[in-house]
Structures are given as structure tokens and as C-alpha cells.
N, C-alpha and C positions, 0 to 999 in steps of 0.2 A: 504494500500500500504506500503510495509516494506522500509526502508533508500534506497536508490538508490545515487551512489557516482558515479561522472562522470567519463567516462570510464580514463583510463590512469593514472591518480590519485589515486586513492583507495589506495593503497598499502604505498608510500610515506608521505600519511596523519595517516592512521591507524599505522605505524612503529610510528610517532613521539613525543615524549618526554612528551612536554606540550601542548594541544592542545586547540585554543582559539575555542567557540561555540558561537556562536553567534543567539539567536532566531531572529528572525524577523516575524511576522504575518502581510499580508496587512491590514486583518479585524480588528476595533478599534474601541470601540463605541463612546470615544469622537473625536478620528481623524482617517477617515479612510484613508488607502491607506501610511501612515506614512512613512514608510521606504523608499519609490520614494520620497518623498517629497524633493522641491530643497533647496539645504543652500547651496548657492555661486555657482559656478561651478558643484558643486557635489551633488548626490541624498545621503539621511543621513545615508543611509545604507552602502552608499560606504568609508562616514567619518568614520565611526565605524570600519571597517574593515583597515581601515589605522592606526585608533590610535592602533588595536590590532596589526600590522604589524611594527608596531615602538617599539613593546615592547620587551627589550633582552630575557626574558626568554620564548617567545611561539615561537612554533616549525615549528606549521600550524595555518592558521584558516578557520576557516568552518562557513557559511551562515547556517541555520537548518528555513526551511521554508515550508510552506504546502500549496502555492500560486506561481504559474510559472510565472507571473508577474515579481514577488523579484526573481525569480532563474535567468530569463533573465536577468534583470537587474544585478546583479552580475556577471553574464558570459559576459556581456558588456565591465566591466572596468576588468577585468582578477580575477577577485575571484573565489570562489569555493565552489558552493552552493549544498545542499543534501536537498531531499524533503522528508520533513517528514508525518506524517501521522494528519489531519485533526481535530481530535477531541480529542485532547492530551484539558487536563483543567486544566494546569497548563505552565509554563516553564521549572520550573525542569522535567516536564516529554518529555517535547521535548529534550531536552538536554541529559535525560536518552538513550532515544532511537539512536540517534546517538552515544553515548558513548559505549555502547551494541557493537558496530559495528566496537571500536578501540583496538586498544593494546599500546595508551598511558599508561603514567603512573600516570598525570595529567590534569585535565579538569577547562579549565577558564570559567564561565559564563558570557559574555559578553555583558547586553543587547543593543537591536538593537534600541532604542531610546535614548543611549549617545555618541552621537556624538563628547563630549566634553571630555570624559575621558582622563585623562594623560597617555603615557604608562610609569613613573614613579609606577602611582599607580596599573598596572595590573601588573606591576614587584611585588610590593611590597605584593599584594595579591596570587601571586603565589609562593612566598621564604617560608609564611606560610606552605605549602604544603610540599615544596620542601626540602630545607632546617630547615625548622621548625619542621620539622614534625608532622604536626598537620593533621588531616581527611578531613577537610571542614577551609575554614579561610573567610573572610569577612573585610570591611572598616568603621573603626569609625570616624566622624569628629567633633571638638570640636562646639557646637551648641552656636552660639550668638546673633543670632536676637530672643527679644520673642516672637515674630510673632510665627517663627516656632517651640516653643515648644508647642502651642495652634492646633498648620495647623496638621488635620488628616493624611495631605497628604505627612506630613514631618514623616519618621519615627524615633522613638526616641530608644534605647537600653540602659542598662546599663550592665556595667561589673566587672566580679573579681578583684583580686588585679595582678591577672597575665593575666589582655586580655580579659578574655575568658566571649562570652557572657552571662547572665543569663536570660535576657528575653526583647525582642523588640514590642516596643505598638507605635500605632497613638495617644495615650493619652500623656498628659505631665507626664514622670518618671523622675528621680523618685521626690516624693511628700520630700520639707522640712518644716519642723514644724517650729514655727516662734522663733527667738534667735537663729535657729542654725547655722551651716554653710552651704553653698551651694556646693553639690559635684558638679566633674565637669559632665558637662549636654554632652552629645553627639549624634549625629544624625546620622542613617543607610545611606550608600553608596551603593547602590544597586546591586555588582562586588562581586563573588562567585569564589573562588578555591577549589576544590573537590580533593581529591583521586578517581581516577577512580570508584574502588570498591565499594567505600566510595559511591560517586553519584546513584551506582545499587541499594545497598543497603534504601536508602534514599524515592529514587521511588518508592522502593518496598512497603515499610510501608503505614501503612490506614493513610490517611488524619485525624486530631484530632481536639479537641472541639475548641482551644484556637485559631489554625490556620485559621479555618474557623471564627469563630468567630471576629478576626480583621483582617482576609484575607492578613494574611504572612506566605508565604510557609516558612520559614525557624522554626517558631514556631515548625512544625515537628518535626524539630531533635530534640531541647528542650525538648517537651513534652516527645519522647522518650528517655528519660535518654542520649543523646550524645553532642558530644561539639565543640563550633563553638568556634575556633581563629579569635579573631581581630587582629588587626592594623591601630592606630592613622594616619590618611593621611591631607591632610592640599588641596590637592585636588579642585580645583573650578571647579563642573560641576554641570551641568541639565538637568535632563530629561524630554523627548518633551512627556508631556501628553495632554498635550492642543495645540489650536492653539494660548494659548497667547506663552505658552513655545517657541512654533515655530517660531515665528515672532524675540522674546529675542532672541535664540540660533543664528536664522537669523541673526540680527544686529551685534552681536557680530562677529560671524565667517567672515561676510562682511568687519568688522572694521578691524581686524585680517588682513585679509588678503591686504587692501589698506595702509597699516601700511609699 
């Protein structure tokens, strides 16, 4: 089934500028159904879509989903979801497929399980683009707990002297010998700003050793000779891969709002 954009719309999104995307899957093998899930008043798909909506630099944003379930549910609270097609195995490549479909000149990656993201930092990730002019930009955060430089689940990067990433592992990087000093350590943000083109091009390419091998799509561009801009965010979010995350983000956004 190719993108399908609700009628009336189409036009007004695909014209604008910076466009936030936003994947959301109901299917999840450790939490299914994720994106209905409640945190406070609201299902987390619909917080997602407000912190992208709070951000000054995006234009539009779009739900990208392959489950009518999440499209309802977004056409509930007035968002504006596109269904995408089912057997995409990756995110960058749901995100392609809608993109194919825009005459942005910018694409946010936005995923649909941070509820908590700033839109500080989805500015900050799109000025890379925008202003920066850079292809692809991404979010570094300085990493303090040593918990998570051990947690597979924490991704870890290092970078140039100007930003730009050289390579992101679930292992501890990078390794210091003992007497030396300790660079500083920094941890993946999971928020993508693309060049439109930039993102075609991306999807395009064969999947590679290193990508598969510690299952980070962004390893792609790496492998293929191209170059990911960072920027230091200071950022506190989490993403709901569990149901303990759930329950965390729960308390929090609960507390948040009785405040």
C-alpha cells in the first residue's frame, strides 16, 4: 500500500519547510501496543506529537504508521497520520517512504517512544541541517553514570574535534589505557535531522556489516564514507522500551503535571 495523506492536507504538509516524522509501530516485542499507551491524560503518541509541535523550527508533523489503530488514535486529538506500508525493517525506511512523498527541504526523525523530548533539543537538531548545513545531524549527551557506559542498551559515540560522529557502539568507547586521561565519554540521543535528499539517498544504500552487527541504522552512513553532525544537548529524556520505562516516564509526566 503506497503513503496515503488524509485528504485536505496533503498539499500544506508536503509544501513545508521542516517536517517532523514521526514513526510509531503498535507491534513491539517487548511492549506491545506502545504508542496508545496512557501517561497522564494523554496516549504517548499524542505527547510526542506535542513536544514536536512546540518546536520553533518544524513546519508540520506527521504520524508514519502501518496500524489504523495509531492512525485513529491520532485523528482523535487533531494530528495527522499517513499509513505507511507494513514491512519497512527498519525506521529510516518508514521515514524514507513518507519523505519520497514531500517537497520539504528538511526531515526530523522523531521517534514515537519519547514522549519526553524537549523541543529545545528538536530545534537544536534541526539548525544542524538548516543552518549548519550539514546532510544528517544527531544529539550527543555528556554520559555520567557508569552504569551506562557498560548498558548495551545505552548507546555510546565518539566524535571529531569538530562534532562530527566517527562511530556509535552499545560497547563502552572509547577504551582508556591506565595513566591517561579520560576523554569526554558521551551517549546517543536517538533524534535525527536529515536533508530530505540526504534521507532518499540513505534508504537507498545496502544495509552493512557493522550496522547489523550492533543493530544501529545510523552505522550506514558511517560505513558509507558520509557524515553525521552532532550537537552536545544536556536534554533529560527516555525512551519507553520497557514496561519499566513506562511506568518511570508514567511517574514522572504524572508528577509534572500535579506540580
Amino acid at each position: 500500500m503506497p503513503v496515503v495523506f488524509p485528504s485536505g492536507l496533503a498539499r500544506s504538509v508536503r509544501s513545508a519547510h521542516i517536517v517532523a516524522v514521526i514513526p510509531a509501530r503498535y507491534s513491539s516485542t517487548r511492549l506491545p501496543g506502545k504508542p496508545l499507551a496512557r501517561l497522564g491524560d494523554r496516549t504517548m503518541i499524542e505527547h510526542v506529537c506535542l513536544r514536536a509541535a512546540e518546536a520553533r523550527r518544524v513546519d508540520a508533523v506527521l504520524v508514519a504508521t502501518d496500524d489504523e489503530r495509531v492512525a485513529e488514535a491520532v485523528s482523535s486529538f487533531g494530528g495527522t497520520a499517513v499509513m505507511t506500508l507494513a514491512t519497512h525493517e527498519s525506521g529510516t525506511d518508514r521515514l524514507a517512504e513518507v519523505a519520497a512523498h514531500l517537497e520539504c527541504d528538511a526531515v526530523i526523525n522523531l521517534q514515537g517512544d519519547e514522549p519526553m523530548m524537549p523541543a529545545e533539543a528538536i530545534d537544536a537538531v534541526a539548525t544542524l541541517v538548516t543552518s549548519g548545513g550539514h546532510d544528517m545531524g544527531t544529539l550527543r549527551k555528556r554520559l555520567t553514570d557508569p552504569d551506562d557506559l557498560t548498558n548495551p542498551a545505552v548507546v555510546k559515540l565518539v566524535v571529531d574535534a569538530a562534532g562530527r560522529a566517527l562511530y556509535f557502539s552499545r560497547s563502552p568507547i572509547p577504551f582508556t589505557r591506565p595513566g591517561h586521561p579520560q576523554p569526554p565519554l558521551w551517549r546517543h540521543l536517538g533524534l535525527y535531522a536529515y536533508r530530505r535528499d540526504f534521507l532518499l539517498r540513505v534508504a537507498a544504500l545496502a544495509p552493512t556489516p557493522l550496522e547489523r552487527a550492533e543493530g544501529l541504522e545510523q552505522l550506514r552512513v558511517i560505513e558509507h564514507g558520509l557524515t553525521i553532525a552532532t550537537v552536545e544537548t544536556t536534554a533529560d529524556t527516555i525512551g519507553v522500551d520497557t514496561p519499566a520505562d513506562l511506568e518511570r516516564v508514567r511517574r514522572l509526566i504524572e508528577a509534572a503535571v500535579s506540580r
